[in-house]
BAGUVO-763323 format. One record per residue (C-alpha): x, y, z; residue in three letters. Coordinates in nm, 3 decimals. Each point is the difference from the previous one (the first is absolute). Last residue first. Example, Ala and Ser with C-alpha at 12.3 -4.5 7.8 and 13.67 -1.06 7.14 Angstrom:
2
- u v w residu
- 1.367 -0.106 0.714 SER $
- -0.137 -0.344 0.066 ALA $
***
This chain:
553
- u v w residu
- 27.057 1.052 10.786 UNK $
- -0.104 -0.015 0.358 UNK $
- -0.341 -0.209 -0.118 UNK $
- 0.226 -0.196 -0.177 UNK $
- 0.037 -0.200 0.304 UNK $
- -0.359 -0.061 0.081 UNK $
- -0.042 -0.136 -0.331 UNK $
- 0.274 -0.217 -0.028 UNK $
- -0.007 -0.187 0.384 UNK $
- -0.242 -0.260 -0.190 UNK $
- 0.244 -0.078 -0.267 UNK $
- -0.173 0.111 -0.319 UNK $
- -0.171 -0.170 -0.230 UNK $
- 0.143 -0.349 0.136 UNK $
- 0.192 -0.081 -0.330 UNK $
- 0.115 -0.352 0.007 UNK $
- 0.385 -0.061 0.091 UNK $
- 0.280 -0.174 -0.189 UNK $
- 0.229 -0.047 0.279 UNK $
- 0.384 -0.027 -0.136 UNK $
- 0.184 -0.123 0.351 UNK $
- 0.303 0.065 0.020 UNK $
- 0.261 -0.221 0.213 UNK $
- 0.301 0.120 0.088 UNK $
- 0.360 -0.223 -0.009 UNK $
- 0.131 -0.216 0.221 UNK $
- -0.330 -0.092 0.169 UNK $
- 0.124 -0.329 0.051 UNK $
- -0.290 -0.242 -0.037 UNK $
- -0.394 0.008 0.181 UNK $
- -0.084 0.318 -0.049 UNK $
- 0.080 -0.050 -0.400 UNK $
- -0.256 -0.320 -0.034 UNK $
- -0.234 0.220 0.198 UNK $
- -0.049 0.285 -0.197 UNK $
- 0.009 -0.218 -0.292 UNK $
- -0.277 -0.176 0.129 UNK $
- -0.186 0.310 -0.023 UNK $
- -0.080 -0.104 -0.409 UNK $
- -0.332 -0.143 0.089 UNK $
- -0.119 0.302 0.177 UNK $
- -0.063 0.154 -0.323 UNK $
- 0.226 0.233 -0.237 UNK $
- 0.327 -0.019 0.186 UNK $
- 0.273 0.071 -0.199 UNK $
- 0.410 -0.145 0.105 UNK $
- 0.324 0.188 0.072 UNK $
- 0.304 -0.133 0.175 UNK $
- 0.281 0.258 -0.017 UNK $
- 0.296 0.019 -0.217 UNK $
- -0.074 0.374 -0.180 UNK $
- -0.173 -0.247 -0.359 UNK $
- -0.157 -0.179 0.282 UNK $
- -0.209 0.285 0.098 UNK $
- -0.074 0.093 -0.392 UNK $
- -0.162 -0.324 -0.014 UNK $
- -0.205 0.061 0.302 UNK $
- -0.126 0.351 -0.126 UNK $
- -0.115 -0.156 -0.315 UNK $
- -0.146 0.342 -0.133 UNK $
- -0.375 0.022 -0.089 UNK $
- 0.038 0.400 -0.202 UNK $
- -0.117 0.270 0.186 UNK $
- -0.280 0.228 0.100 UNK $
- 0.055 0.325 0.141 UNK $
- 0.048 0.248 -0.274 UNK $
- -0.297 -0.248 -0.196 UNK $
- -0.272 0.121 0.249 UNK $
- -0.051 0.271 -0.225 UNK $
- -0.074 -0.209 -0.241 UNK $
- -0.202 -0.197 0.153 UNK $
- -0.187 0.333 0.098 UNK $
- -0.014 0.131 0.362 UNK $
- -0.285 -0.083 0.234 UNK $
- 0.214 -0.184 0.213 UNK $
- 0.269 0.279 0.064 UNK $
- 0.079 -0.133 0.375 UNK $
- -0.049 -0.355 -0.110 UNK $
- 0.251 -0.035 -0.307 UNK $
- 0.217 0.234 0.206 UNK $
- 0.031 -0.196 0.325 UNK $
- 0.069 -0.277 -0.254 UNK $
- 0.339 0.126 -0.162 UNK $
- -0.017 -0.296 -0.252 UNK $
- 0.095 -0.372 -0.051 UNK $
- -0.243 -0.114 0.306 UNK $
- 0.274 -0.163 0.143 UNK $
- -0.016 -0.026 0.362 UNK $
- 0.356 -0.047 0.050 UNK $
- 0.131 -0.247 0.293 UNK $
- 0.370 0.034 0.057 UNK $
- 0.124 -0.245 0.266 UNK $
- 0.368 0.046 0.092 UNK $
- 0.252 -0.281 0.105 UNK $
- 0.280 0.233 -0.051 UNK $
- 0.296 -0.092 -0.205 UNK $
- 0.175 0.343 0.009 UNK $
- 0.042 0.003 -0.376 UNK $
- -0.384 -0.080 -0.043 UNK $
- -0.076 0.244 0.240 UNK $
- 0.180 0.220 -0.176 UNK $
- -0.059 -0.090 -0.366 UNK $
- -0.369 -0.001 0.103 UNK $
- 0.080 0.370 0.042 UNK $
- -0.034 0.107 -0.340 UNK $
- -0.353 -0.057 -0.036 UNK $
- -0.098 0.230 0.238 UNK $
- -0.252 0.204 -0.272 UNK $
- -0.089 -0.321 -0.122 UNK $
- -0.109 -0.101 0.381 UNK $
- -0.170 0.306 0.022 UNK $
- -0.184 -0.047 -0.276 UNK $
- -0.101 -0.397 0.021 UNK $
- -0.108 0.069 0.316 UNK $
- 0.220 -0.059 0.312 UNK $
- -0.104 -0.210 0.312 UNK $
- 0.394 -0.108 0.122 UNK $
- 0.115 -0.274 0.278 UNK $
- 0.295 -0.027 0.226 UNK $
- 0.027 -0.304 0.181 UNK $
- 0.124 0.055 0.358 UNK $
- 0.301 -0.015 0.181 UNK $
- 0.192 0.242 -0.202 UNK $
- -0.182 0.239 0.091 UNK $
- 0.168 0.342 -0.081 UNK $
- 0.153 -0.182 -0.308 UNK $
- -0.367 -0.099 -0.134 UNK $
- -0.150 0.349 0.072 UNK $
- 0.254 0.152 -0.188 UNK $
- -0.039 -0.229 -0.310 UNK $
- -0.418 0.089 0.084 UNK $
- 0.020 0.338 -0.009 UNK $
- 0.241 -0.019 -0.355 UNK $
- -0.282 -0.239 -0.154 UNK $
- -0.348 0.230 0.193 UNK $
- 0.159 0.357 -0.201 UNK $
- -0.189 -0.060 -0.350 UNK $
- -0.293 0.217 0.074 UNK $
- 0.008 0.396 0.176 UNK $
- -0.231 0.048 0.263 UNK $
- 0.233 0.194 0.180 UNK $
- -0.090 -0.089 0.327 UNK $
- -0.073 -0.391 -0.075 UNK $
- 0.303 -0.187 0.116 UNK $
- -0.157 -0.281 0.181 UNK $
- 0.241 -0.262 0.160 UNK $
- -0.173 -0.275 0.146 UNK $
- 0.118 -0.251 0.270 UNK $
- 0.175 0.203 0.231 UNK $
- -0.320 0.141 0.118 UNK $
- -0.080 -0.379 0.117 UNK $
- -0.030 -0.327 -0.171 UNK $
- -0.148 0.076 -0.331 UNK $
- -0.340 -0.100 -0.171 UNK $
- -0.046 0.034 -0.351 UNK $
- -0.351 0.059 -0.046 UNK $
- -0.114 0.386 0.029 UNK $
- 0.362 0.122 -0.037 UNK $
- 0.082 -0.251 -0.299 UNK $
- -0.347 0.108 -0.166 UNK $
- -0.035 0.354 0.052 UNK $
- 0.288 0.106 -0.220 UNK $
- -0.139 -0.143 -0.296 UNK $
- -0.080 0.374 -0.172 UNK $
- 0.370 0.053 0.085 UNK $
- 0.272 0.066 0.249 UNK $
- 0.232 -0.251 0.058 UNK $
- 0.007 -0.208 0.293 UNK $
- 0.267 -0.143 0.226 UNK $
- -0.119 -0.329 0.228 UNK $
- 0.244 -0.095 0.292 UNK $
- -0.048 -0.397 0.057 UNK $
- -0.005 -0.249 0.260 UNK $
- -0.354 -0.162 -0.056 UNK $
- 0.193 -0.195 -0.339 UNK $
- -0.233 0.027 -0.290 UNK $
- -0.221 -0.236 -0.134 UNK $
- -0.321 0.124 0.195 UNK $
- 0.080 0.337 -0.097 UNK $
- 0.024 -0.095 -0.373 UNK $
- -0.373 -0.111 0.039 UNK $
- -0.157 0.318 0.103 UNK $
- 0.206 0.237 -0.192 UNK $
- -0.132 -0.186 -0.332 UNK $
- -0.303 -0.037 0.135 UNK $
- -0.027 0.352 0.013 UNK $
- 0.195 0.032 -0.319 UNK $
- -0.297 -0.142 -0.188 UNK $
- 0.209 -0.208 -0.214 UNK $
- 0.027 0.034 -0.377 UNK $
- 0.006 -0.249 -0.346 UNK $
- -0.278 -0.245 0.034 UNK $
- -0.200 0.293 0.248 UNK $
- 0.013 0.121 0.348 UNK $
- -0.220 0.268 0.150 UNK $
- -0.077 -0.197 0.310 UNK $
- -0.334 0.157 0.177 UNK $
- 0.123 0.017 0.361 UNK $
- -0.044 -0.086 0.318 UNK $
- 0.177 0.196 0.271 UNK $
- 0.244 -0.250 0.232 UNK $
- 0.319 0.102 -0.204 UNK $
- -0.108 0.385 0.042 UNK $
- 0.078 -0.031 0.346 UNK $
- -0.215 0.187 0.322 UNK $
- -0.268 -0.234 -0.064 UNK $
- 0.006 -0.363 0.207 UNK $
- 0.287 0.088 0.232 UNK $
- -0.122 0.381 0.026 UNK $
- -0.346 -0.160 0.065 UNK $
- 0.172 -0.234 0.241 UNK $
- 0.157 0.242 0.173 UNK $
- -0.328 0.187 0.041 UNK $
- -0.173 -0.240 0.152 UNK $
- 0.288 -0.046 0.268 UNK $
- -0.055 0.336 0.110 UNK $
- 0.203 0.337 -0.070 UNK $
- -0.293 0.190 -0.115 UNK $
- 0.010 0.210 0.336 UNK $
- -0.221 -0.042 0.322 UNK $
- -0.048 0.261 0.243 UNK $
- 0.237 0.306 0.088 UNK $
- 0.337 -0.101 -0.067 UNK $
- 0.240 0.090 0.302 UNK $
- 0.198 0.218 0.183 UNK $
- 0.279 -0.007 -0.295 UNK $
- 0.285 0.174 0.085 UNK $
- 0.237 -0.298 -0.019 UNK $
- -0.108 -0.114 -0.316 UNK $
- 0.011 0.367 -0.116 UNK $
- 0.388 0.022 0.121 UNK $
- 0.066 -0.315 -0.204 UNK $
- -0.184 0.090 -0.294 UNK $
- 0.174 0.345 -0.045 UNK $
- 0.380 -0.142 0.054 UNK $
- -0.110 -0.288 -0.269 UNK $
- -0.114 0.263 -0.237 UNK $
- 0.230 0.246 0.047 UNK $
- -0.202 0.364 0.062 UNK $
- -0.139 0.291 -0.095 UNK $
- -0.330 -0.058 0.040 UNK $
- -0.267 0.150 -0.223 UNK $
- -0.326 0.011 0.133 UNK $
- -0.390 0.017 -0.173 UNK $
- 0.168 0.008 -0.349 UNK $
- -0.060 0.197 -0.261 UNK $
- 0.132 -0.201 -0.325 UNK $
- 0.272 -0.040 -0.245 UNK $
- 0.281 0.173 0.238 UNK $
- -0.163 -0.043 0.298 UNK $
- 0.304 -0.067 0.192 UNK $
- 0.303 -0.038 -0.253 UNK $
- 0.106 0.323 0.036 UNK $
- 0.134 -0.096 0.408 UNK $
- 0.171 -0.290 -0.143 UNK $
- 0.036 -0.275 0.294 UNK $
- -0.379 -0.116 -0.075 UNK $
- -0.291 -0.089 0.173 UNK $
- -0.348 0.131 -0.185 UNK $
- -0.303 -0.039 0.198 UNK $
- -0.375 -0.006 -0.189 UNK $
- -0.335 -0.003 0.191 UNK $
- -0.272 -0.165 -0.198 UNK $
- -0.357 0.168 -0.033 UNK $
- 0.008 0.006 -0.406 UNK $
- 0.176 -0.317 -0.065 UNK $
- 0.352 -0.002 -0.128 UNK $
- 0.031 -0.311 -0.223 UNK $
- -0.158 0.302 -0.299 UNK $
- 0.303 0.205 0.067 UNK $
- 0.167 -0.029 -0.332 UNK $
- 0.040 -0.367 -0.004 UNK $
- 0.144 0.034 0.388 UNK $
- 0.302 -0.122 -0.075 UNK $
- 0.038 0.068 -0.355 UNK $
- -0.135 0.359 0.066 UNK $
- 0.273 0.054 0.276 UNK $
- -0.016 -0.076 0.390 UNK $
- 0.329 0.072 0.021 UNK $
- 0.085 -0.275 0.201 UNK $
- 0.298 0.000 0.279 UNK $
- -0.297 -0.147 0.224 UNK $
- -0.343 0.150 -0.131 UNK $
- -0.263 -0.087 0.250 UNK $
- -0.345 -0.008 -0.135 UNK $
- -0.292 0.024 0.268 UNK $
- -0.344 -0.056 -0.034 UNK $
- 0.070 -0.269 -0.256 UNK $
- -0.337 -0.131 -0.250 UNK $
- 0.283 0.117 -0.299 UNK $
- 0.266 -0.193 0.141 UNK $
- -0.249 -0.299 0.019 UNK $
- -0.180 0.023 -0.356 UNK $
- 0.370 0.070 -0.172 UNK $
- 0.085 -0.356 0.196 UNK $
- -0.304 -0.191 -0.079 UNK $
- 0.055 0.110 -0.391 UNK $
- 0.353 -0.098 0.010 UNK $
- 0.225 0.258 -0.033 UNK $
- 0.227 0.065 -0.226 UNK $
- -0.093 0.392 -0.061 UNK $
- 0.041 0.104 0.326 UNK $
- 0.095 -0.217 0.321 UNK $
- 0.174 -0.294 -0.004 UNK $
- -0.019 -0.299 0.203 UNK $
- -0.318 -0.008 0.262 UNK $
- 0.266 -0.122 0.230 UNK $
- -0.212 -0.140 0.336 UNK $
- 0.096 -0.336 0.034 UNK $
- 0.393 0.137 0.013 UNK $
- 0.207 -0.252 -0.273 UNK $
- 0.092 0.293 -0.239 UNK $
- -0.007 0.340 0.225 UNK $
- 0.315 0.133 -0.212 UNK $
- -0.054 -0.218 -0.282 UNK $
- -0.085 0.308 -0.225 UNK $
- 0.140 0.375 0.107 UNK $
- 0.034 0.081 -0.349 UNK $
- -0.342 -0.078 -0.044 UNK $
- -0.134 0.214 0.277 UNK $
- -0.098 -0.237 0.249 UNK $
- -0.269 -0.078 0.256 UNK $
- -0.080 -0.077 0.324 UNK $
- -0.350 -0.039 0.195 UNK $
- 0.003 0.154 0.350 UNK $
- -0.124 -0.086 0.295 UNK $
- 0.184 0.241 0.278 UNK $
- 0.242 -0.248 0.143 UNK $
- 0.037 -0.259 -0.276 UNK $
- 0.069 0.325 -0.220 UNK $
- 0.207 0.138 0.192 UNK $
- 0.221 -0.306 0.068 UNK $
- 0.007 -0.072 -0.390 UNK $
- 0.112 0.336 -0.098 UNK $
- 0.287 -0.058 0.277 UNK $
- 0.095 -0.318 -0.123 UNK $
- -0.026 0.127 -0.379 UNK $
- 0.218 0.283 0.058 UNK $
- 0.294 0.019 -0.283 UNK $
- -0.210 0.011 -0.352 UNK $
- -0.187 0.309 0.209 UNK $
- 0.143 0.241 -0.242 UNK $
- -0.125 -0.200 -0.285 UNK $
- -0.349 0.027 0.071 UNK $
- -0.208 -0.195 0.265 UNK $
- -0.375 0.073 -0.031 UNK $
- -0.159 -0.049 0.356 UNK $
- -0.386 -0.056 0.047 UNK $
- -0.234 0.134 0.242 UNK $
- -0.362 -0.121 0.072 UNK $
- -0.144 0.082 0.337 UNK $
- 0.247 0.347 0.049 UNK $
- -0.028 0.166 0.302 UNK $
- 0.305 -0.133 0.162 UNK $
- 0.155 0.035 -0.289 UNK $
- -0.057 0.307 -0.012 UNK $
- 0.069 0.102 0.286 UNK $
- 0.377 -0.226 -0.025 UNK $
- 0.062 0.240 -0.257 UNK $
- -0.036 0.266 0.172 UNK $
- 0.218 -0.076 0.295 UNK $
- 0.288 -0.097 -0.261 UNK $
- -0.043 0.344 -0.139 UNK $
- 0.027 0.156 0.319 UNK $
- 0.296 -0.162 0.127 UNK $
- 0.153 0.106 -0.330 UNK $
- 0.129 -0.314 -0.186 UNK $
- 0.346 -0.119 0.001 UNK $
- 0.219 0.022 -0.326 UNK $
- 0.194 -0.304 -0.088 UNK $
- 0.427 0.061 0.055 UNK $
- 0.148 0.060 -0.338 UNK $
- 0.218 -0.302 -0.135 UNK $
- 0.335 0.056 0.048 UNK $
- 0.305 0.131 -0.156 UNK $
- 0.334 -0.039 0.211 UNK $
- 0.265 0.275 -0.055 UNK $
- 0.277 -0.135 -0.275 UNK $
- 0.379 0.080 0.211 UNK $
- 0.108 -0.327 -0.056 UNK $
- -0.007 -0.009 -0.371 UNK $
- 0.240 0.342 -0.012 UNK $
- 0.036 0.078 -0.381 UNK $
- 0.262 0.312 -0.096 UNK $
- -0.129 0.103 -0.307 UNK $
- 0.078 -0.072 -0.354 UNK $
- -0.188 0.169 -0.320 UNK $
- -0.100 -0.293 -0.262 UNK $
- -0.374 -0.002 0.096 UNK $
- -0.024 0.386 -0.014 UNK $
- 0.067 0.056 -0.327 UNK $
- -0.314 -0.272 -0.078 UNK $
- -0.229 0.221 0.187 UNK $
- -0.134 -0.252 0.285 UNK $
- -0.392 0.081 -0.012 UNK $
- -0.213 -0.195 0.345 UNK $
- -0.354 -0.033 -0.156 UNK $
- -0.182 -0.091 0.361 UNK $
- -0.329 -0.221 0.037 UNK $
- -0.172 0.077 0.335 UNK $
- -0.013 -0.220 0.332 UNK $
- 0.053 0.342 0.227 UNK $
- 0.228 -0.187 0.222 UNK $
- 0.182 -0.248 -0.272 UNK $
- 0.014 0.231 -0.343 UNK $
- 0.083 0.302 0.212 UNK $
- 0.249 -0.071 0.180 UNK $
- 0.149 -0.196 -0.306 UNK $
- 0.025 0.318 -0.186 UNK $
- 0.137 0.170 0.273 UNK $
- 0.265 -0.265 0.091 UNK $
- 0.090 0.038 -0.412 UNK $
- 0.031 0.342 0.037 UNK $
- 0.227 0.020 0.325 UNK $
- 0.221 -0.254 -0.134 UNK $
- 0.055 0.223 -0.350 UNK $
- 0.018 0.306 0.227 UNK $
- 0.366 0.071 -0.078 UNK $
- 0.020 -0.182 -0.421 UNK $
- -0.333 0.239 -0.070 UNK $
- -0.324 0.076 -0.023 UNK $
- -0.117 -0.411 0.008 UNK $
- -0.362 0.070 -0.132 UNK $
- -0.372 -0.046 0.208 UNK $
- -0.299 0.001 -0.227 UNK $
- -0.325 -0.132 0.243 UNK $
- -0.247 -0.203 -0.252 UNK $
- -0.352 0.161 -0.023 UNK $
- 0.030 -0.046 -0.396 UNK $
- 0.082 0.379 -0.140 UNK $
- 0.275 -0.025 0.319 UNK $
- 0.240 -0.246 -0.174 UNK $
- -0.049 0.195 -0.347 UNK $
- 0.059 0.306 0.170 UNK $
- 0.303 -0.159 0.173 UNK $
- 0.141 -0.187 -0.319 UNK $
- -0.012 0.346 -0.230 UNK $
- 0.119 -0.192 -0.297 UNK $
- 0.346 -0.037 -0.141 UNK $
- 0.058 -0.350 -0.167 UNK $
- 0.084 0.181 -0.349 UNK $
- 0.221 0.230 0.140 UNK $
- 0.039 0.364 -0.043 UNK $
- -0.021 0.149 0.303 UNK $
- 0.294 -0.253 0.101 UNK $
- 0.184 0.270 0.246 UNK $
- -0.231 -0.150 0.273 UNK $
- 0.063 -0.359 -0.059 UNK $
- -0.232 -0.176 -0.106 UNK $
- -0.210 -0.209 0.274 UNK $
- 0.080 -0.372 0.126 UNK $
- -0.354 -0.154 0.155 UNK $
- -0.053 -0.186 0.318 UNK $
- -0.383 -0.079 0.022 UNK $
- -0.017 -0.002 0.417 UNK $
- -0.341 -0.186 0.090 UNK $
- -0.166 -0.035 0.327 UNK $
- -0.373 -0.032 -0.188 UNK $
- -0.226 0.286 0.078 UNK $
- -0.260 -0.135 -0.247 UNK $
- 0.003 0.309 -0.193 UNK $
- 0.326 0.002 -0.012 UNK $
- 0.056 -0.328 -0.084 UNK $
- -0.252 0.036 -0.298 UNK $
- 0.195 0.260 -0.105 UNK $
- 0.300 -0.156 -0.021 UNK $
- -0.112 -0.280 -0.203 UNK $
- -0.150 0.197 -0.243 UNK $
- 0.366 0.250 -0.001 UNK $
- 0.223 -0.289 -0.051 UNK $
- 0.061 0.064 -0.348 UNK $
- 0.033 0.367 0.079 UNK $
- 0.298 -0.080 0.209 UNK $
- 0.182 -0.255 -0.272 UNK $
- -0.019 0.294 -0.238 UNK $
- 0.133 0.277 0.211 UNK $
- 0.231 -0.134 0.205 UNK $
- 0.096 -0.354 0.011 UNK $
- -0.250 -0.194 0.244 UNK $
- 0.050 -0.226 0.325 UNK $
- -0.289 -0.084 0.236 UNK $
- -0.030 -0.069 0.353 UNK $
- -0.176 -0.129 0.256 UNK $
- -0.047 0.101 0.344 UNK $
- -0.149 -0.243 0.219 UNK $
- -0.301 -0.157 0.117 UNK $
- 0.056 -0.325 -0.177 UNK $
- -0.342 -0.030 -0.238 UNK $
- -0.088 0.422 -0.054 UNK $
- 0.393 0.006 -0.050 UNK $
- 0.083 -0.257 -0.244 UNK $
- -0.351 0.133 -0.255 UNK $
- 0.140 0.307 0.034 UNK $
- 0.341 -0.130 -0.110 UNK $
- -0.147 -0.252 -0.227 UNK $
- -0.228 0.270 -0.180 UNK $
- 0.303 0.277 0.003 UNK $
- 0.202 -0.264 -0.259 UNK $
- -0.302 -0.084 -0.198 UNK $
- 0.005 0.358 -0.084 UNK $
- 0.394 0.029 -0.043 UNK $
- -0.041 -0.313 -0.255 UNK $
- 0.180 -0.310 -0.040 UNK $
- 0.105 -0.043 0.378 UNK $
- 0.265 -0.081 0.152 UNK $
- 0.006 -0.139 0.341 UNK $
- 0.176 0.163 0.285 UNK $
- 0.069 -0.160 0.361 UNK $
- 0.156 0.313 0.206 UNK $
- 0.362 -0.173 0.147 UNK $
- 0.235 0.283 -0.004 UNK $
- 0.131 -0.132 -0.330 UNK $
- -0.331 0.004 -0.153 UNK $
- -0.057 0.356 0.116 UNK $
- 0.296 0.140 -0.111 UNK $
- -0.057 -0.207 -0.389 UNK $
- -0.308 0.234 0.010 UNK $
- 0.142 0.274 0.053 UNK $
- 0.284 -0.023 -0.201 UNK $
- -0.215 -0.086 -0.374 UNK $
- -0.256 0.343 0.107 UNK $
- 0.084 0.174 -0.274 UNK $
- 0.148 -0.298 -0.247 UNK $
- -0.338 -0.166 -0.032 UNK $
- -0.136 -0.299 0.283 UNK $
- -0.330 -0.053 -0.013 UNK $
- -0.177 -0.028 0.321 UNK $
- -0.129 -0.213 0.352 UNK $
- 0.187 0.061 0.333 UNK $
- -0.084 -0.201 0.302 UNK $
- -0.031 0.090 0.380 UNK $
- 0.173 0.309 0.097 UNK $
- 0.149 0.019 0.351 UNK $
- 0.200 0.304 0.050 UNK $
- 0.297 -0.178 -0.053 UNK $
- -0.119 -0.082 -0.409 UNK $
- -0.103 0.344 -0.061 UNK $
- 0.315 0.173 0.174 UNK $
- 0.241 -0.265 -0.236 UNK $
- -0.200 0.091 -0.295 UNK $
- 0.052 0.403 0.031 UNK $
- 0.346 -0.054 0.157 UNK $
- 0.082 -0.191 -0.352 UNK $
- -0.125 0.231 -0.210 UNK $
- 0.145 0.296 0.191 UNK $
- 0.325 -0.159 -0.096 UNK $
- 0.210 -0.132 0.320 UNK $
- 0.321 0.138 0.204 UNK $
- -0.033 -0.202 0.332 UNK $
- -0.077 0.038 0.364 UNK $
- -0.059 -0.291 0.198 UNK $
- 0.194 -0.281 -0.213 UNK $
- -0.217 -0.191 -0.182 UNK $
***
């Protein structure tokens, strides 16, 4: 391209997108946003096509949270924006680097049937609504947009009014300014002395690693070592401390009994990029009544947000722990960080090693051992996406994962049926690893559509579905409604593995540990195609993160 050139706003708008350094579009293409989207590809933005606008913002968030870098999704106006709008808000409650690029009716169109009030709509879910205003600050908008999407790592509706698209401007390539990352946030000297006191102080502290500290296990792991700490996750920030002797796991409702009995015996919680939230800390109860709480976070509002907290540091997490590891005076007396207690964390700290009473029957399988014994088939280099669900627990308690690139929890919005377009996204941002899926039979009906697409793009995906044919969180959260009651969330036995092979993947039903083999027998050929994996599961009354997660409802 020549270095200044007459070009439709639609093209500029792709063409900015694709220099500033955007990693993968996901979408449905429709006539508004048609140019766009064939800008991008031709400017060398990878774009798969999905069947559905939410599925769509699922791989792109899903993309992002695995790659580190700004995804995007592609929507016609009106109709294929609200589509998306699940998936968006998830991703903007996650902060997930995310730019949904949507076309917009034209401002004379007051009457069309795609017109909709995109930037209320964007903002009514926590995402930022940016628009292109017009064919002169068309580069300036889009920069903006991805500005903002990159630095402040939030999920941005950017509008391009469809009378807009087709305007020419005068398109300089070379004259793009350079967008980069934000530079991490250094601790007061203060706040860095203050938390080294208590540590210092501290005989039994623990660190909880959210995901703002996905990007400073080193450092976390220096502190710690240095001032005896335990660590622990949030479970989006699972794998991060994976093969450390001292990784309790996760913290909140998945924990292992040892590990909700250690946090909650701590005399000193450290929340790294954590918000300390009633999942985490089940509602405050793994917060014992003489233990000192520290928030460290890079948001200023996110410092005692869900709880009072002792001191809030505002702070990156890996700038933070390096400064207190080189503060630190000393740790006063012996901590918990001995070799006895890495082998209790070895011996307890895992649901896997926790005996259990095995639910299954002729027909089910306790999905325990279920999780238990598909981990052992499965290859160690992995990244795990889950769906949300009453079996939720179960692939983040027992599927292990390789490090916090391994598993890909979208969980903010609560919402079922967005784990199949996480994990698509997930598979192409890690290419090197085999993607796997823990759906319910729900959410995975709910995501149906998107088999096609991973089916279409030949991945070797794993989809395991607890299938308990019903919603079950809601069988056990209204437990002492009537059967027939219970009948609005009770369904039919469906043959999900038939209906697998009828989209061109492999699909086969597990009802005892018998039928695994077929796990295996499909590991061990091509993996042209996915493989899902129709679990009949025995009812466990109730996972046993249920009841203190309805608690919040």
């Amino acid at each position: 391209m020549a270095p200044s050139e007459n070009r439709t706003v639609a093209h500029v708008v792709g063409t900015v997108l694709a220099e500033l350094g955007a990693g993968h579009c996901f979408g449905v293409v429709g006539s508004g946003n048609f140019e766009m989207t064939a800008a991008l590809r031709r400017a060398g933005v990878p774009f798969t096509a999905a069947r559905h606008e939410g599925g769509a913002a699922m791989m792109a968030d899903g993309y992002a949270r695995m790659s580190g870098r700004v995804a995007l999704v592609s929507t016609h106006q009106g109709c294929g924006l609200t589509n998306a709008l699940t998936g968006l808000a998830e991703a903007a409650k996650s902060r997930t680097p995310m730019i949904v690029l949507t076309a917009d009716t034209a401002s004379a169109a007051v009457r069309s049937n795609f017109n909709v009030d995109q930037d209320s709509l964007s903002r009514s879910v926590g995402a930022i609504a940016e628009r292109v205003h017009s064919p002169a600050s068309a580069v300036a908008d889009v920069v903006r947009a991805y500005r903002t999407a990159l630095t402040e790592r939030r999920a941005v509706v950017l509008s391009v009014p469809t009378d807009i698209q087709q305007a020419l401007v005068d398109f300089d390539s070379s004259a793009l300014p350079a967008v980069s990352a934000a530079q991490p946030v250094r601790p007061s000297q203060q706040a860095v002395a203050e938390l080294a006191r208590h540590l210092s102080q501290a005989k039994k502290p623990v660190f909880v690693a959210g995901r703002g500290a996905r990007h400073a296990a080193h450092e976390l792991r220096e502190l710690a070592e240095a001032s005896g700490a335990l660590l622990a996750t949030s479970a989006v920030a699972h794998g991060l401390f994976h093969d450390d002797p001292f990784n309790l796991g996760i913290s909140g409702g998945f924990s292992s009994p040892f590990t909700a009995a250690i946090v909650a015996d701590a005399d000193l919680i450290v929340g790294w990029g954590c918000a300390l939230n009633m999942w985490t800390m089940r509602h405050g109860s793994l917060i014992g009544p003489d233990a000192k709480v520290v928030q460290v976070d890079v948001d200023l509002d996110a410092l005692g947000a869900h709880r009072p907290v002792d001191l809030g540091v505002l702070g990156d997490c890996a700038e933070t722990a390096t400064d207190v590891t080189e503060g630190l005076s000393g740790v006063g007396g012996e901590t918990w960080r001995t070799p006895e207690m890495a082998q209790r964390i070895e011996s307890h700290a895992r649901w896997a090693s926790e005996e259990i009473e095995d639910l299954s029957t002729d027909t089910h399988l306790d999905p325990r051992v279920f999780s238990r014994e598909v981990n052992t088939l499965l290859p160690v280099e992995r990244v795990v996406s889950v769906d949300s669900g009453n079996f939720m627990g179960y692939p983040s308690a027992y599927l292990d994962v390789p490090d916090e690139f391994g598993f890909c929890f979208t969980q903010a919005f609560q919402s079922i049926g967005l784990g199949l377009g996480t994990a698509i996204g997930a598979a192409l941002a890690r290419p090197d690893r085999l993607p796997v899926l823990a759906t319910g039979d729900g959410g995975f009906f709910m995501a149906i559509s998107e088999l096609e697409t991973a089916v279409r793009l030949g991945l070797p995906l794993v989809v395991l579905v607890y299938n308990d044919s019903a919603y079950g969180a809601e069988i056990h959260h209204f437990d002492r409604a009537s059967e027939e009651d219970l009948e609005t969330v009770t369904f039919p036995e469906t043959d999900i593995a038939a209906i697998a092979r009828g989209y061109g993947a492999h699909g086969i039903t597990v009802r005892s540990l018998a039928d695994l083999p077929g796990v295996t027998h499909w590991l061990d050929g091509p993996r042209e195609v996915p493989l899902v994996v129709d679990a009949r599961i025995a009812s466990d009354g109730g996972a046993w993160w249920l009841a203190e997660a309805f608690k919040g409802h």
